[in-house]
C-alpha positions in Angstrom: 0.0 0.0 0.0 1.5 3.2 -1.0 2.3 6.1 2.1 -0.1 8.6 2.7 1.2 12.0 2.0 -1.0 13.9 4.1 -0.3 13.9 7.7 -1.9 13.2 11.1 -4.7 15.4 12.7 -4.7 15.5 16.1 -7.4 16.0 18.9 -6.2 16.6 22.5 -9.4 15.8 24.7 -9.5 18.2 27.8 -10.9 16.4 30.9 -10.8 16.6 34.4 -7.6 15.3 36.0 -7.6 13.0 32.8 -10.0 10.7 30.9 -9.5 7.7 33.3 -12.9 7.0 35.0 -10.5 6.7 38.6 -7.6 9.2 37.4 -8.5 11.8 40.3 -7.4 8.7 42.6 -4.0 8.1 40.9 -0.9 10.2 42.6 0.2 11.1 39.2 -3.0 13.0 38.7 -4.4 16.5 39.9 -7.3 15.7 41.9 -8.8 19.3 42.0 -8.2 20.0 37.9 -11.7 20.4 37.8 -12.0 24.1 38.5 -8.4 25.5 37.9 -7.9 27.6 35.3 -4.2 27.5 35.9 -4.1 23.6 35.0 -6.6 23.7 31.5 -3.9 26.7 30.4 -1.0 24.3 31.3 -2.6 21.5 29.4 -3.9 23.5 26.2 -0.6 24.8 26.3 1.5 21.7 26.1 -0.7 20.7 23.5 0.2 24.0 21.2 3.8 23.0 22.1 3.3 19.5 20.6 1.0 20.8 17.8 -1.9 19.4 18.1 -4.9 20.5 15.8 -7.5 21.2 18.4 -8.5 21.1 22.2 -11.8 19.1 22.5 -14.6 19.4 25.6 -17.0 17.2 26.0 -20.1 18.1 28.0 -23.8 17.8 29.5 -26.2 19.7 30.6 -26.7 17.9 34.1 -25.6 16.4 37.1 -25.6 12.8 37.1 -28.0 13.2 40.1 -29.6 10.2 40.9 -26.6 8.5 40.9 -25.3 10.1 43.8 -23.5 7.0 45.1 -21.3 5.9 41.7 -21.3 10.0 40.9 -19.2 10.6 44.3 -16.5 8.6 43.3 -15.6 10.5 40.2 -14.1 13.8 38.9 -17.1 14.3 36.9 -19.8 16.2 39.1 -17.9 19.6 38.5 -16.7 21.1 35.5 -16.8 24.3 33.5 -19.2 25.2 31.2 -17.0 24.6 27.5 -17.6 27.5 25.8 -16.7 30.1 28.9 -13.6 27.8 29.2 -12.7 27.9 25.5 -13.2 31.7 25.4 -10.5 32.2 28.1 -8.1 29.3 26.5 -8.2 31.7 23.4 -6.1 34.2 25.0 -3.9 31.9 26.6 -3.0 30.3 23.0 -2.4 31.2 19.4 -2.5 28.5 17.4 -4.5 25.6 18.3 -8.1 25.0 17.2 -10.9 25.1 19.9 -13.5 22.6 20.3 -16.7 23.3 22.2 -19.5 20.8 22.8 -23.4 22.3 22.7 -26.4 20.0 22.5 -29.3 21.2 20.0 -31.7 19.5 22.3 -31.0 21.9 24.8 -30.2 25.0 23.1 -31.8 27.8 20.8 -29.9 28.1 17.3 -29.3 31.8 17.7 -27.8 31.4 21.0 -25.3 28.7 19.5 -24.6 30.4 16.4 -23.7 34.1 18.2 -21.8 32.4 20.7 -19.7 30.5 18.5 -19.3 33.3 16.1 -18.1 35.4 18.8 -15.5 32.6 19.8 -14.4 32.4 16.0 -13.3 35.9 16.5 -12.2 36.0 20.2 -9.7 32.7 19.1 -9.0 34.6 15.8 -10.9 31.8 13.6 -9.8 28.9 16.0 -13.6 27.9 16.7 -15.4 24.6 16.2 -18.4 23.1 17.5 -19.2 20.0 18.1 -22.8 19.1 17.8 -24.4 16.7 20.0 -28.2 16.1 20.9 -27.9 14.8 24.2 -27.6 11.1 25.4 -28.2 11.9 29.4 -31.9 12.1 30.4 -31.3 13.9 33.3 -31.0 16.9 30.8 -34.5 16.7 30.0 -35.3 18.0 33.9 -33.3 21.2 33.4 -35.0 22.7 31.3 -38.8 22.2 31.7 -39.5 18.5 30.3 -40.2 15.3 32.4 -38.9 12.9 29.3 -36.0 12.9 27.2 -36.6 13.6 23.6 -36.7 10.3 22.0 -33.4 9.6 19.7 -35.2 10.0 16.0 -36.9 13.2 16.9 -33.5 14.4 18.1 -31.9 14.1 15.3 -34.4 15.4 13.2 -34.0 18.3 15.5 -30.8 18.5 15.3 -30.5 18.7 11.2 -32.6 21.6 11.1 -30.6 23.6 14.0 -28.0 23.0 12.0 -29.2 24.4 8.9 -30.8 27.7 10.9 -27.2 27.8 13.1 -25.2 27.6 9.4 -27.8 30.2 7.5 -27.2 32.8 10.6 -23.5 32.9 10.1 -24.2 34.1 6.7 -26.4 37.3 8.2 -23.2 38.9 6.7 -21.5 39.1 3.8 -17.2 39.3 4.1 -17.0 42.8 3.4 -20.4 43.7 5.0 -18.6 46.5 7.5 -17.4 49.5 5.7 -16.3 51.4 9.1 -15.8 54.1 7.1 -15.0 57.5 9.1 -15.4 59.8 6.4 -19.3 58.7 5.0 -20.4 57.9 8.3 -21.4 54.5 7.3 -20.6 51.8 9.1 -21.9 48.9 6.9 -23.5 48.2 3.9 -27.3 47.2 4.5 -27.0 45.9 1.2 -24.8 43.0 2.0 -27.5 42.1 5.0 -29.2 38.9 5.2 -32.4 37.8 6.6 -32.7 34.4 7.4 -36.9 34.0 7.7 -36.7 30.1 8.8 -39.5 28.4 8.9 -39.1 24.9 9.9 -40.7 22.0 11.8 -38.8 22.8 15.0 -37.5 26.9 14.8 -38.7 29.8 13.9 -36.3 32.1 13.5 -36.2 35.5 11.8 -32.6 36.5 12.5 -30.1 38.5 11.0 -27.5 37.7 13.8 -25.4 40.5 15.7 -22.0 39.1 15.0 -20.4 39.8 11.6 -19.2 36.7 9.1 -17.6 34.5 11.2 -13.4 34.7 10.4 -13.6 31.0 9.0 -17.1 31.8 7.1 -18.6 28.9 9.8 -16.8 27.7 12.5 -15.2 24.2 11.5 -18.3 21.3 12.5 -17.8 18.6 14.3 -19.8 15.7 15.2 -19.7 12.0 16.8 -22.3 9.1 15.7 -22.3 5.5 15.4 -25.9 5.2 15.1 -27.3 5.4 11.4 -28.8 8.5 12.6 -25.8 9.5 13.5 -23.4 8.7 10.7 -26.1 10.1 8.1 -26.0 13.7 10.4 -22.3 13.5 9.9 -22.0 12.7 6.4 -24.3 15.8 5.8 -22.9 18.4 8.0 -19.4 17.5 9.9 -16.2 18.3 9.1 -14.6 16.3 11.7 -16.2 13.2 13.0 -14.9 11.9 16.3 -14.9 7.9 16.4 -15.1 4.8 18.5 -13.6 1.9 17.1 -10.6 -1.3 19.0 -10.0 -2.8 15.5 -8.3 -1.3 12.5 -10.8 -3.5 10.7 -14.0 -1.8 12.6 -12.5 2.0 12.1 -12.0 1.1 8.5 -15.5 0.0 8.2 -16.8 2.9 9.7 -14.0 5.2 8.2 -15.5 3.8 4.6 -19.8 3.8 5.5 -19.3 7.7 6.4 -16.5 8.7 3.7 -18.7 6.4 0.8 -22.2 8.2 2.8 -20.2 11.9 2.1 -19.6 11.9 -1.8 -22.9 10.0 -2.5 -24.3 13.4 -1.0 -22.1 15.4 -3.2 -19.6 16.3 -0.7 -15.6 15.9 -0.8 -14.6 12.8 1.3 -11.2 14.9 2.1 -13.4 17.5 3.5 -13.8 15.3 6.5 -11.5 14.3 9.1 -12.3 10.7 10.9 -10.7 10.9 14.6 -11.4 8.0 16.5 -10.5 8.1 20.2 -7.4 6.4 22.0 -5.9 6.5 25.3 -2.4 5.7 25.1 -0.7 4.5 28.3 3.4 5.1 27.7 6.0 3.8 29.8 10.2 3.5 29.1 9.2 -0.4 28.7 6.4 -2.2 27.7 6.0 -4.1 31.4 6.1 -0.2 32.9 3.2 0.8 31.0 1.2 -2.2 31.4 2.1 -1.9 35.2 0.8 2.0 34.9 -2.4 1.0 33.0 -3.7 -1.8 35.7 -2.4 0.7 38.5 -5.3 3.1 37.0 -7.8 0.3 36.1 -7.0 -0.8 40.3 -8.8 2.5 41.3 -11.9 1.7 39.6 -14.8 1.1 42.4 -17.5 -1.7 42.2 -20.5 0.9 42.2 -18.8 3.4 39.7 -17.7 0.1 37.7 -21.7 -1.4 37.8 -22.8 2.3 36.6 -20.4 2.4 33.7 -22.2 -0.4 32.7 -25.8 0.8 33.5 -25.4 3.9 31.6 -24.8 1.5 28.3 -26.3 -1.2 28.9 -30.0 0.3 30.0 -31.4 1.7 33.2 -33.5 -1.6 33.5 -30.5 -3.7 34.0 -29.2 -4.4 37.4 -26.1 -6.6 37.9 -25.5 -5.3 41.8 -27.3 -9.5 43.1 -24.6 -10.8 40.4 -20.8 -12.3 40.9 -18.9 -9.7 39.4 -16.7 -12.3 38.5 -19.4 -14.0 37.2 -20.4 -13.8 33.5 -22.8 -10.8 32.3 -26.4 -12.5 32.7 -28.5 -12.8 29.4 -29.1 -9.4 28.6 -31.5 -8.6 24.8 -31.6 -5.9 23.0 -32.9 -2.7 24.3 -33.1 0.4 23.0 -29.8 2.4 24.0 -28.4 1.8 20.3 -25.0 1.0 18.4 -22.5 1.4 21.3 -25.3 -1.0 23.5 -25.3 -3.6 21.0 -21.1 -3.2 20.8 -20.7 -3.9 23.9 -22.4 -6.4 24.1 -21.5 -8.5 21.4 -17.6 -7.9 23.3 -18.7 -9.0 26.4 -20.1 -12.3 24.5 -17.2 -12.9 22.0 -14.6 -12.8 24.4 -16.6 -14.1 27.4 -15.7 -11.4 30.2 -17.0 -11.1 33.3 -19.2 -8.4 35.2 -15.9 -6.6 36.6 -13.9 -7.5 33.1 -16.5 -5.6 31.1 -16.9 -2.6 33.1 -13.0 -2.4 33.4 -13.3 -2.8 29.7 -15.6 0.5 29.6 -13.1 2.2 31.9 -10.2 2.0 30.2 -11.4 3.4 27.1 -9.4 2.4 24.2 -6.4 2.0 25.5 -3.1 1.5 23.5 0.2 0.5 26.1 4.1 0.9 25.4 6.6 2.7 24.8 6.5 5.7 22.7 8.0 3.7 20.0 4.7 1.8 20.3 2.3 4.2 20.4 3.9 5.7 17.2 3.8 2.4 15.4 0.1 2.1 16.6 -0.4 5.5 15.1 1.0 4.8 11.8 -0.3 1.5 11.2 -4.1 3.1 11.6 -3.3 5.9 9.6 -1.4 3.5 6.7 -4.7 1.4 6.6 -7.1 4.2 6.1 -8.8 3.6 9.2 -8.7 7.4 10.6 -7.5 10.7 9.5 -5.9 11.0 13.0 -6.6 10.7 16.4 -8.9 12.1 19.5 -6.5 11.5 21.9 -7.7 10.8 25.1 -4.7 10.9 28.0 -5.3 8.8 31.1 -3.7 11.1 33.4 -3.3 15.0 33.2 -1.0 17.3 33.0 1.6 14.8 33.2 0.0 12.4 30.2 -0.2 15.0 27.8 3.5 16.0 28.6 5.1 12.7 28.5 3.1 12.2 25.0 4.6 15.9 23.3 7.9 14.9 24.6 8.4 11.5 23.2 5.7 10.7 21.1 5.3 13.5 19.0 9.2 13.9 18.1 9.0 10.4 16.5 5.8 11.2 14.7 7.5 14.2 12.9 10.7 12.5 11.8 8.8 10.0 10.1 6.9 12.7 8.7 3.4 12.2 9.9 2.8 15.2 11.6 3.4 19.2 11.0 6.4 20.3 13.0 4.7 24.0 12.6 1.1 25.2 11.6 0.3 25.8 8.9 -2.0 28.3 9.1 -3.6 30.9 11.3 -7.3 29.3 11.6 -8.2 25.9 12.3 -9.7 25.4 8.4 -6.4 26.5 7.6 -4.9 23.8 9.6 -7.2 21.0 9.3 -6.5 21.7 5.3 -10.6 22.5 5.1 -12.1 25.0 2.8 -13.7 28.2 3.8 -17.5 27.9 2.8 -18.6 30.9 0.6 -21.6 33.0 1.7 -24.6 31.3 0.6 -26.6 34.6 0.3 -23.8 36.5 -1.4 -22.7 33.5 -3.8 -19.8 34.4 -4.3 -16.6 32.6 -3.8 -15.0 33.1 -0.5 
């Protein structure tokens, strides 16, 4: 197979003390990350250092609250609010891309769209968000429902904010704001836009308050493994986020959404396939399989039995079962692909109770040197499997760090990734195209 001669996009995922269900626990960790300003800057800054394409925050709208038990022995019941966090990363960094998460369940388009569009130009065109329509119930109760919105109608929400988010950023043409001292004008009412939507879900007049975003629309992001999901993100994402053990499993999926993206008239190249990984790195390979079962030690019995709740259904309790006992017959529910995943693991390699939520905790992990994870890297990228990677680190600050200082130096000298950016923006950098104004249609 011939070398790729594009090169690795990388996602550093931001989470609190680290992505490890337990990593609060783990002395190499900072237990109170949550909250500290000081650390996220250290972090996003490291990550600049070892150029990395983008920061990434997940989120949700709600406290795991009647969970209270397998909540309290997490990292996860505090945590800032993505965009306010992203806004103030901006100014802390210059380079690297920011990536918010907002659910369209949850949200009003022309709140999302002037709030991105302000972040596009607080970052200098380093915005992106990443759409999501909200897998935790518990949402539904703040903000005025008793019932989650069931996951067809969400998505079918979720195209048309989309389309109502991506029409606002075009209130504007590029050279709408004449700021012209002399005539007194300050822009050109001819190159305003009314929207006038109309739709199923939103009504929504606009034109929006912000000019043209610097990268036209902020760069789109979006993860799905459900049909639903991979037809939103052959339609409207630019980067897809991924969750996928086997090269042979990322290529299928790689392949569905890439083959789903030019049968709707789109560029394949136009979108970036990140799956996730969690890379554990010691100076041998025992070290780092020592450092990976040191974090999967940490994880409790009642945080462990809720991991699997939350994906395998709410109606499913293994707390009378030996955890060391295999996972009682269990059909198919209605939680979807990652459900039914997870199952068919738990089945094909016969794990037990604790085995399968350890499985859960540890993500996707990949252990060994730096040499290793390199290899790892390349192979995936070689097979067409991914564009890159969402990198998840176990542990932080200290995960991220070890990673820039040996990992990445071995990824550039074989030539996989930038060793500067190439750009200003994260289109620019991503190599993504700047959409054109569909109201002005003319080329951007």
């Amino acid at each position: 197979m011939t070398r790729r001669t594009d090169q690795l996009k990388l996602g550093a995922f931001l989470a609190n003390s680290g992505h490890h269900v337990a990593a609060w626990r783990h002395p190499r960790a900072q237990a109170d990350a949550s909250l500290d300003f000081d650390y996220f800057k250290q972090v996003a800054q490291t990550a600049e250092r070892g150029r990395f394409d983008a920061l990434f925050v997940a989120d949700v709208v709600a406290l795991w609250g009647h969970h209270l038990d397998a909540l309290s022995r997490t990292a996860r019941g505090e945590h800032f609010e993505p965009l306010t966090l992203m806004a103030a990363l901006a100014a802390v960094t210059s380079r690297i891309g920011l990536i918010a998460t907002a659910t369209t369940s949850y949200n009003e388009p022309y709140h999302i769209a002037r709030k991105f569009a302000s972040l596009d130009y607080l970052s200098k065109g380093r915005a992106a968000w990443n759409l999501v329509t909200s897998v935790v119930s518990d949402e539904a109760w703040n903000f005025g429902r008793e019932a989650h919105i069931d996951h067809a109608e969400r998505y079918r929400r979720a195209e048309e904010f989309h389309d109502v988010v991506k029409g606002l950023w075009d209130s504007w043409e590029d050279d709408a704001f004449l700021r012209d001292k002399d005539s007194g004008q300050y822009f050109d009412p001819a190159k305003l836009h009314v929207l006038n939507h109309q739709g199923e879900y939103f009504s929504v007049r606009g034109p929006l308050n912000v000019a043209r975003p610097p990268q036209g629309h902020p760069v789109l992001v979006q993860a799905g493994a459900s049909d639903a999901g991979k037809a939103l993100a052959a339609r409207v994402a630019e980067v897809i986020f991924a969750m996928a053990e086997t090269i042979p499993a990322a290529q299928a999926f790689y392949n569905d959404v890439k083959q789903r993206a030019t049968a709707l008239g789109r560029d394949p190249d136009g979108i970036k396939i990140l799956p996730g990984i969690t890379p554990f790195i010691g100076r041998t390979r025992e070290e780092a399989r020592e450092l990976f079962e040191e974090f999967q030690s940490l994880v409790d019995p009642v945080l462990g039995l809720r991991l699997l709740a939350d994906t395998l259904g709410e109606d499913i309790d293994l707390s009378a079962h030996d955890l060391d006992g295999p996972l009682p017959e269990t059909p198919v529910g209605q939680r979807g692909s990652r459900r039914d995943k997870v199952l068919e693991l738990a089945r094909n390699e016969g794990l037990t109770i604790r085995q399968l939520y350890l499985r859960l905790a540890g993500g996707n992990p990949v252990i060994g040197t730096a040499e290793d994870i390199a290899d790892t890297f390349d192979a995936w990228f070689q097979a067409r499997a991914c564009d890159g990677f969402n990198v998840f680190f176990p542990y932080l600050p200290g995960g991220i760090e070890v990673f820039v200082d040996e990992v990445v130096p071995l990824l550039q000298e074989r030539g996989l990734l930038r060793r500067e950016y190439e750009g200003a923006t994260l289109r620019e950098n991503l190599g993504l195209v700047r959409p054109a104004n569909r109201f002005a249609g003319s080329a951007a």
